[in-house]
C-alpha positions as a Markdown table, in Angstrom:
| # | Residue | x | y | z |
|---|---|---|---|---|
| 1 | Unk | -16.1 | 147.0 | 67.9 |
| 2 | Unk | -16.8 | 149.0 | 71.4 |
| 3 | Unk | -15.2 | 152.4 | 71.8 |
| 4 | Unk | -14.8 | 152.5 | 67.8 |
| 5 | Unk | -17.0 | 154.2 | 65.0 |
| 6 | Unk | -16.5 | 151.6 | 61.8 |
| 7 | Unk | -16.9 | 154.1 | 59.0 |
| 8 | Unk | -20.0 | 152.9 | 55.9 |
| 9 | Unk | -18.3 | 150.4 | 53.0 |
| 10 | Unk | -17.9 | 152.6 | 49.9 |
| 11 | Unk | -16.8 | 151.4 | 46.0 |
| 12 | Unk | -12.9 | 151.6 | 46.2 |
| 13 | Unk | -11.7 | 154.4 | 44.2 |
| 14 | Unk | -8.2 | 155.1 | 45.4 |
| 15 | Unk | -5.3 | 154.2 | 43.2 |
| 16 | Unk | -2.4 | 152.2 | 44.3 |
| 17 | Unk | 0.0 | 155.4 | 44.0 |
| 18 | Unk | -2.7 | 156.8 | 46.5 |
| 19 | Unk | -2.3 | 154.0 | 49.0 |
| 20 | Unk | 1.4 | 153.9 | 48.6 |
| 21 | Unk | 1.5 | 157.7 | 49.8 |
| 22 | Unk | -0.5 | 157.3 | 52.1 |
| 23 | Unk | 1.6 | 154.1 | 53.3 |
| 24 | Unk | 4.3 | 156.1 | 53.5 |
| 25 | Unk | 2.6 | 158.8 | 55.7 |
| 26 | Unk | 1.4 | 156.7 | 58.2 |
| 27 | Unk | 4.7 | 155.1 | 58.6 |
| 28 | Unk | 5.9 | 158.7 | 58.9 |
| 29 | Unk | 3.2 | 158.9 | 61.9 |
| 30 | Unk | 4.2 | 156.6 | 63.7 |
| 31 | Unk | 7.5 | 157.5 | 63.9 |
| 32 | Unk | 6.5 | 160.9 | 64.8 |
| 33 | Unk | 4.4 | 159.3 | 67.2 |
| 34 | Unk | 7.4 | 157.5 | 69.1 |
| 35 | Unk | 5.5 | 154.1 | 68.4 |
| 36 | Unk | 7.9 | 152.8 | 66.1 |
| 37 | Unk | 11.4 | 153.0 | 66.2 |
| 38 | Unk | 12.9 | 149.7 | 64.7 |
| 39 | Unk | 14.4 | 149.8 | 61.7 |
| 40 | Unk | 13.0 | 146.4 | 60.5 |
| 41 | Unk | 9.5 | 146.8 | 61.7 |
| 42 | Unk | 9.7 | 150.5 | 60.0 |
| 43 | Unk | 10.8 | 148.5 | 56.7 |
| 44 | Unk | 8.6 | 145.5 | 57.1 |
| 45 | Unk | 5.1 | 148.2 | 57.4 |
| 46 | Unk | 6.2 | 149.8 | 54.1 |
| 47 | Unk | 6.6 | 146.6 | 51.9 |
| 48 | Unk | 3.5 | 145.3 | 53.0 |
| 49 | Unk | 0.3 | 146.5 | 51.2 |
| 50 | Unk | -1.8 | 146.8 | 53.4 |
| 51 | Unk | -4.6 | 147.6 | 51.5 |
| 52 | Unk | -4.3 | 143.9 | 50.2 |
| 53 | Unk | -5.7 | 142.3 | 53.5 |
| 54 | Unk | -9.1 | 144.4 | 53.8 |
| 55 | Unk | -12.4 | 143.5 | 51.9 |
| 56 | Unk | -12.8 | 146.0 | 48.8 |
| 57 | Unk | -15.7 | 148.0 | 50.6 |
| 58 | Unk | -13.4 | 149.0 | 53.1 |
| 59 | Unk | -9.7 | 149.5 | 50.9 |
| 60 | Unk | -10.1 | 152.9 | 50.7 |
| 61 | Unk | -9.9 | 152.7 | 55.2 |
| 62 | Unk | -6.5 | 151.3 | 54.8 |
| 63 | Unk | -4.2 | 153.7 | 56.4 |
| 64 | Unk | -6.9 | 155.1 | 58.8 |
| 65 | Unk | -6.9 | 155.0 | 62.6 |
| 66 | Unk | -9.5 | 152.5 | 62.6 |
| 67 | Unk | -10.5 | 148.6 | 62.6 |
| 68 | Unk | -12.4 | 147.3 | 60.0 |
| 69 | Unk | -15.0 | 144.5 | 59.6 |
| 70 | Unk | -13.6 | 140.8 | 58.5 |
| 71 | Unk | -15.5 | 137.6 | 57.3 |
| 72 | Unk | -16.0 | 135.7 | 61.0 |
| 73 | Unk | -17.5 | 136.1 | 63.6 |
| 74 | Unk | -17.0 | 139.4 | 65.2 |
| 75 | Unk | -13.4 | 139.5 | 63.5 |
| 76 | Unk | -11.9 | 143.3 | 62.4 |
| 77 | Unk | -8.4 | 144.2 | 61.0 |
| 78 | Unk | -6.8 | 146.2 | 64.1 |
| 79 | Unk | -5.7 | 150.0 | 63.3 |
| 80 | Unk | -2.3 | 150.5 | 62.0 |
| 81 | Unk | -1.1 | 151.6 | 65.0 |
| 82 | Unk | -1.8 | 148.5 | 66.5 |
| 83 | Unk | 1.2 | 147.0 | 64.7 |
| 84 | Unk | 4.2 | 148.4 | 66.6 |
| 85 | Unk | 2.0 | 148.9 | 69.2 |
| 86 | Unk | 2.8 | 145.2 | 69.5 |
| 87 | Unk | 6.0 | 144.0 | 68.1 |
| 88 | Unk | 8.5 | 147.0 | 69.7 |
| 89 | Unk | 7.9 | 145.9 | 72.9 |
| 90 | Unk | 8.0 | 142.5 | 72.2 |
| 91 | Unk | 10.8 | 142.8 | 70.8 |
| 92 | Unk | 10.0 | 140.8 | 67.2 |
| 93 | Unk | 13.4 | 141.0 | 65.2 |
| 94 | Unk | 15.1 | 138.3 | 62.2 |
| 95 | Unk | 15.8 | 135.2 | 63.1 |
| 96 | Unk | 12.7 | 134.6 | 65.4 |
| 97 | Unk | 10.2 | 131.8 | 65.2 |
| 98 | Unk | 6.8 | 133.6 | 66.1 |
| 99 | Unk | 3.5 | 132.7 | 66.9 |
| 100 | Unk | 0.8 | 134.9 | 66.6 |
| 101 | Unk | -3.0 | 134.1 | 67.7 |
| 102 | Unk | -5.4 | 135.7 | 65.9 |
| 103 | Unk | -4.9 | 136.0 | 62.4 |
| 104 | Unk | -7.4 | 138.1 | 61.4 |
| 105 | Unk | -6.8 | 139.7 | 57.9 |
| 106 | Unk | -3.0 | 138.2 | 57.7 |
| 107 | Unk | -1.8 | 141.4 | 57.5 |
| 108 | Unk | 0.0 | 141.2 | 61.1 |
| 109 | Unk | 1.9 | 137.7 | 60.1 |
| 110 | Unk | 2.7 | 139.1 | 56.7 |
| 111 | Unk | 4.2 | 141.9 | 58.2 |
| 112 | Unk | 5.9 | 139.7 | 60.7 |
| 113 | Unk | 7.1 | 137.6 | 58.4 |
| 114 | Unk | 9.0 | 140.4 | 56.8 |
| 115 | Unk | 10.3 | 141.5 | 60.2 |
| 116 | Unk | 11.7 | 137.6 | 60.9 |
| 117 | Unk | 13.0 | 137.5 | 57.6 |
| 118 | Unk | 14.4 | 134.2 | 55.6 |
| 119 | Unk | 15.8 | 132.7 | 58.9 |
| 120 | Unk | 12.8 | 133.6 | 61.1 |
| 121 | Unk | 9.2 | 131.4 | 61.2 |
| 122 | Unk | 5.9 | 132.9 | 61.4 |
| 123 | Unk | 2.9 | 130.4 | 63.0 |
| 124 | Unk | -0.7 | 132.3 | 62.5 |
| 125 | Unk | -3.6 | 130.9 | 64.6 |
| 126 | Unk | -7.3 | 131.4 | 64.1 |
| 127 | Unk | -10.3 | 129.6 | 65.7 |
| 128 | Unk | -12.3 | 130.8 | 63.1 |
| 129 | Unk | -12.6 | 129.3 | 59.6 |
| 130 | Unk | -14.0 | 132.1 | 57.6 |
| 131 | Unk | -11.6 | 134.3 | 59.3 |
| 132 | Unk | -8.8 | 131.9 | 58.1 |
| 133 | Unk | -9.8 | 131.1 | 55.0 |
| 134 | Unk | -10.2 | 135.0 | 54.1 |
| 135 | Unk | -6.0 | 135.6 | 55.8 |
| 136 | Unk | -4.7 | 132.4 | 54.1 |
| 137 | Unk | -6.1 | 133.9 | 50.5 |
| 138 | Unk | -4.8 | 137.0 | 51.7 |
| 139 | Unk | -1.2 | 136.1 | 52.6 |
| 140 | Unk | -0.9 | 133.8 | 49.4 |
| 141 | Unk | -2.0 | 136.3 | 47.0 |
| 142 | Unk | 0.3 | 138.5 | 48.0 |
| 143 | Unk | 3.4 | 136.0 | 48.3 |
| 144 | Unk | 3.2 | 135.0 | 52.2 |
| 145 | Unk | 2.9 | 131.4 | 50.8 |
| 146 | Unk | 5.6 | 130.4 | 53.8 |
| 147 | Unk | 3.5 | 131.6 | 56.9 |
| 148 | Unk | 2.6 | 128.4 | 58.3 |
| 149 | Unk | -1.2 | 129.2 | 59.3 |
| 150 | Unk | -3.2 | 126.6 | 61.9 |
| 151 | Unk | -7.4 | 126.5 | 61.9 |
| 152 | Unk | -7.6 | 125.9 | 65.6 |
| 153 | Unk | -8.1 | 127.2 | 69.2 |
| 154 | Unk | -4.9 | 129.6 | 69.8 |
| 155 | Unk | -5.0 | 129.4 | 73.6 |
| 156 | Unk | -3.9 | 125.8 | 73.1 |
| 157 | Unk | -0.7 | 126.7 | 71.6 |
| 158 | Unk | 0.7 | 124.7 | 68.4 |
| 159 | Unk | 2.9 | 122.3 | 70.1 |
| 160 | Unk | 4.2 | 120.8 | 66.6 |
| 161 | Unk | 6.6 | 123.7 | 66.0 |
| 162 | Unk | 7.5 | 124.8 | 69.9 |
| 163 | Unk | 9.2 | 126.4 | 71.4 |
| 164 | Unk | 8.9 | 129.7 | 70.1 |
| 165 | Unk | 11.2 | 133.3 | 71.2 |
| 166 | Unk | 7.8 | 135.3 | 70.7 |
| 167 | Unk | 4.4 | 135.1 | 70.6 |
| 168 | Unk | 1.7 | 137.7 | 70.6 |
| 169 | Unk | -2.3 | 137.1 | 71.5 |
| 170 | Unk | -3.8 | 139.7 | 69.3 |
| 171 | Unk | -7.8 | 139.2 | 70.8 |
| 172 | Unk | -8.7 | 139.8 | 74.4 |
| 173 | Unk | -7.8 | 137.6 | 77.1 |
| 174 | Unk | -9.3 | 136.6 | 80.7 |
| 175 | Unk | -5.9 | 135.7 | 81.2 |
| 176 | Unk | -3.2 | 135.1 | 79.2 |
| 177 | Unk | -3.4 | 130.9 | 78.4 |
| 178 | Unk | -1.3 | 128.6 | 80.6 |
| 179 | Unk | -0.1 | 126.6 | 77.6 |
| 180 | Unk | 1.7 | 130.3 | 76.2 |
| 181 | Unk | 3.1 | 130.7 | 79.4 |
| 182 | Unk | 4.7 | 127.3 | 79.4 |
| 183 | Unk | 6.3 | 128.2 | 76.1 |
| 184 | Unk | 8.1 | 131.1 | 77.8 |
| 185 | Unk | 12.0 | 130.0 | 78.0 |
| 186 | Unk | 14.3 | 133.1 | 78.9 |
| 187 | Unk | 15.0 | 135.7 | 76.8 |
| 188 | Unk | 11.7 | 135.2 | 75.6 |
| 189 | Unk | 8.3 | 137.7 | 75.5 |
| 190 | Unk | 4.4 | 137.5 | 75.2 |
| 191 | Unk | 2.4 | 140.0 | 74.3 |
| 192 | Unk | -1.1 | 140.4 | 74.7 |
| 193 | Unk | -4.5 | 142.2 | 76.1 |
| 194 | Unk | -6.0 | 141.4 | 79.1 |
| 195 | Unk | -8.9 | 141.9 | 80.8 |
| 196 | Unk | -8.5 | 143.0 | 84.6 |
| 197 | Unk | -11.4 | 145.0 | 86.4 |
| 198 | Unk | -13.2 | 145.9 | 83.2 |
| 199 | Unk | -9.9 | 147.4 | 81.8 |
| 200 | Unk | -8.4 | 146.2 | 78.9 |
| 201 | Unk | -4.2 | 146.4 | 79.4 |
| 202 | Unk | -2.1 | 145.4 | 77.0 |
| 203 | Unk | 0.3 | 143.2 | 79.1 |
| 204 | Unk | 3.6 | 142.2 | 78.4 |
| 205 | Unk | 5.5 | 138.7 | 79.8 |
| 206 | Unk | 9.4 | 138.5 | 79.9 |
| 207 | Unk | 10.8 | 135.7 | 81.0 |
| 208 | Unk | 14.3 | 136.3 | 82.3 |
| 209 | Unk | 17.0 | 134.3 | 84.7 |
| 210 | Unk | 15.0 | 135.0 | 88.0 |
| 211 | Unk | 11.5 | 134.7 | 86.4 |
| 212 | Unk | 8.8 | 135.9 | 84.5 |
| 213 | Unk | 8.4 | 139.9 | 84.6 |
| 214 | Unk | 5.1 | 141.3 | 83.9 |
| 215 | Unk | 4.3 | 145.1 | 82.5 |
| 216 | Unk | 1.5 | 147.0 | 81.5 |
| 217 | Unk | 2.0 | 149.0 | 78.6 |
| 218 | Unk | -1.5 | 150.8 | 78.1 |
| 219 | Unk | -4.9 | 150.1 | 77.4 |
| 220 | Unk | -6.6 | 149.2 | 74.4 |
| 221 | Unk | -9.5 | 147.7 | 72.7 |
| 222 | Unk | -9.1 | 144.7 | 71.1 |
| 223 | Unk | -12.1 | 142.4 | 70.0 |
| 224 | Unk | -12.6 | 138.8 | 72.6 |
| 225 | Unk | -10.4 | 136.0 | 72.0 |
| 226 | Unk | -12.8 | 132.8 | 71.3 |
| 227 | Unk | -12.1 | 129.1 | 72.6 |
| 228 | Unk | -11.3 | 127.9 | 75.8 |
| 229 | Unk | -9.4 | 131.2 | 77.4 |
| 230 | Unk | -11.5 | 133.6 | 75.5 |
| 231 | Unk | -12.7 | 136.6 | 77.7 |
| 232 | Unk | -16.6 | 135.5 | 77.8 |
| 233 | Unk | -15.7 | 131.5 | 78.6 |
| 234 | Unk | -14.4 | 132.8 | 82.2 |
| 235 | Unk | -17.0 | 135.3 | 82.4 |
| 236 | Unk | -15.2 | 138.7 | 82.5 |
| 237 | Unk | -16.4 | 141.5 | 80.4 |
């Protein structure tokens, strides 16, 4: 991924107890950090091992500031940061039917799905099957068996199950895909990284009782979302 140094696969030779303290210590960063601050995300990122959703040559990584390599097609695990980078400003609390696109490892919906808890619903998206079929052993190995998890273009929505109070794109975007925005009732956010100028923001949608309000919270680097709004299909870099 551009602007990141992917450390070398090594054997795994951490324990669990060394994962689970370090766990612990990067939740502990974060709050230091100011990027989390909900009690249920906070939760949510130490139950979920994260460790569990990374290929073996990379397990020791886990906790580390950095993405690593999936099976797919250019597809990485996002830095922990990324996380509540995401779901604080978007707001992701129980109760909420969620759809996320980009599934990547599964780690983000399993953590999601903690946040939502038993009421809450979480819909994972992924346009690529080797991507999917490595989250959906992921998630069910480690009890996610619930996440309902779709093989297809995200930018296309999953009308089956709409509408839903929050969805996040986690790839980057030309522009964020009509058929999400349509989803948007009020009281309702998206989430999600867009390309403008050869910046990449990470751009939040809100829509409330005299509109849709957009913010930029920062930049970022995210790898390209693929199908039909993907970031090379309308030829933005």
């Amino acid at each position: 991924m551009q602007g990141w140094v992917i450390p070398p696969p090594i054997s795994p030779s951490k324990s669990k107890q060394d994962l689970a303290r370090e766990r612990l210590a990067k939740v502990a960063w974060l709050i230091k950090k100011r990027l989390l601050t909900s009690e249920r995300i906070k939760q949510a990122l130490l139950k979920v091992p994260r460790e569990e959703f990374i290929p073996a040559q990379y397990r020791d990584y886990a906790y580390e500031e950095v993405p690593l390599p999936l099976p797919g097609e250019s597809a990485t695990i996002s830095c922990p940061h990324s996380y509540p980078l995401f779901y604080e400003p978007l707001g992701l609390d129980q109760g909420h039917k969620y759809l996320e696109i980009g599934l990547g490892s599964g780690y983000g919906a399993a953590v999601a799905r903690e946040v939502v808890g038993e009421e809450g619903l979480v819909v994972a998206m992924d346009i690529d099957p080797l991507t999917f079929a490595f989250a959906k052993n992921n998630l069910e190995k480690t009890g996610y068996q619930d996440v309902i998890l779709v093989n297809a273009d995200g930018g296309l929505d999953y009308a089956k199950l709409q509408p839903y109070d929050r969805i996040a794109i986690e790839a980057a975007c030309a522009e964020i895909p009509a058929p999400l925005i349509v989803q948007l009732k009020q009281g309702t956010t998206l989430i999600a990284p867009v390309s403008e100028h050869d910046t990449l923001l990470l751009v939040l949608l809100e829509k409330t009782a005299t509109g849709i309000e957009r913010s930029v919270i920062c930049e970022v680097l995210y790898v390209k979302l693929r199908g039909i709004y993907g970031v090379e299909q309308k030829g933005t870099n």
